[in-house]
N, C-alpha and C positions, 0 to 999 in steps of 0.2 A: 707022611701021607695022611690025607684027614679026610673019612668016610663021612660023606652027608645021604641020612636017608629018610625022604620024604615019603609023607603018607595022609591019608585021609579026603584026598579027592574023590569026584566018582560025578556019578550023573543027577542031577537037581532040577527043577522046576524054578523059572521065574519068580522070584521073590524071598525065596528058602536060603538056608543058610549052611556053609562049611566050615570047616575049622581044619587046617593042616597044618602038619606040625613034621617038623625038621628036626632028626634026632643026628647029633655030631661024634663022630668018638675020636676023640681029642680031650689031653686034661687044663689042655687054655680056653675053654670054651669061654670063660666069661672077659675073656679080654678081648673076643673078636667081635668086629660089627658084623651083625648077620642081617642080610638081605633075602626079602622076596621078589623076584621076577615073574615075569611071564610072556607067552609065545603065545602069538595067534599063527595059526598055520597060516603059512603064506607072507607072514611079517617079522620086523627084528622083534628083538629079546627089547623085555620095556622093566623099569623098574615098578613096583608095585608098592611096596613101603619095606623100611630099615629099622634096624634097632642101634645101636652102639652099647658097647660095654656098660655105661653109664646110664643107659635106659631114654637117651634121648631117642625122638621118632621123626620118621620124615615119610611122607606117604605122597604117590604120585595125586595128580588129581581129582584122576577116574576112584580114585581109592579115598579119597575126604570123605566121612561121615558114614562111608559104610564098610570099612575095613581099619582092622585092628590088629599090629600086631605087636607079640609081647614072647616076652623069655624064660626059662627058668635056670638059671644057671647051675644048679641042684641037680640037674637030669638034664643036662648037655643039650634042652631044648629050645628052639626056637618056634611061636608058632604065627598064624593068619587067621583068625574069625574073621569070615566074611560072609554080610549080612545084606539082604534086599538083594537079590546076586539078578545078573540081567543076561540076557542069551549072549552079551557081546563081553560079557566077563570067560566066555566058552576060550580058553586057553590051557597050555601046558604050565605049570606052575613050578618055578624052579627056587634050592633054597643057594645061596652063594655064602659062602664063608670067607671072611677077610681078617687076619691079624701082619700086624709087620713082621711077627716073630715065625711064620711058614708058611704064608702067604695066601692064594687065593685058592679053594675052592668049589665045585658045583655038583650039584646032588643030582640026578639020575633025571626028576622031574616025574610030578603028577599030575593027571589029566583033572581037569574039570569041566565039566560040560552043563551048560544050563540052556534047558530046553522043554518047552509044554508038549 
């Protein structure tokens, strides 16, 4: 079983920035691709951006240029800087965890809310 616990959401203003960060307790962390999701109430689950083991990245498109995410394999982290944040980035933020070796899964989810 592989605990994911997301933190660092919360409420923000137009423009302002977040950082959340996904903490794994598992000792494969650095062999799994960790992904960020998110939830707009009322809508599916959408990917946001990825890491893979190897540090490659793949970001949805709403997420080009103003979301960044990165790892530490050191401290079983994975995290999301996100910068310029827009009232329609206002979602549930979830982290997924993916290795072939026990498989998939999903952190609890944190709120983000961006609003003047």
């Amino acid at each position: 079983q592989v605990r994911l616990v997301e933190s660092g959401g919360g409420l923000v203003q137009p423009g302002e920035s977040l950082r959340l960060s996904c903490v794994a307790s598992v000792s494969i962390f650095s062999l799994a691709t960790m992904t960020w999701y998110r939830q707009v109430e009322g809508k599916e689950r959408e990917l946001a951006a990825s890491i893979t083991s190897g540090g490659s990245t793949n970001y949805a498109d709403f997420a080009k240029g103003r979301f960044t995410v990165s790892r530490d394999n050191a401290k079983n982290s994975v995290y999301l800087q996100m910068n310029s944040l827009k009232p329609e980035d206002t979602a549930v933020y979830y982290c997924y965890f993916s290795s072939p070796i026990t498989g998939s899964y999903w952190g609890q989810g944190t709120q983000v809310t961006v609003s003047s």
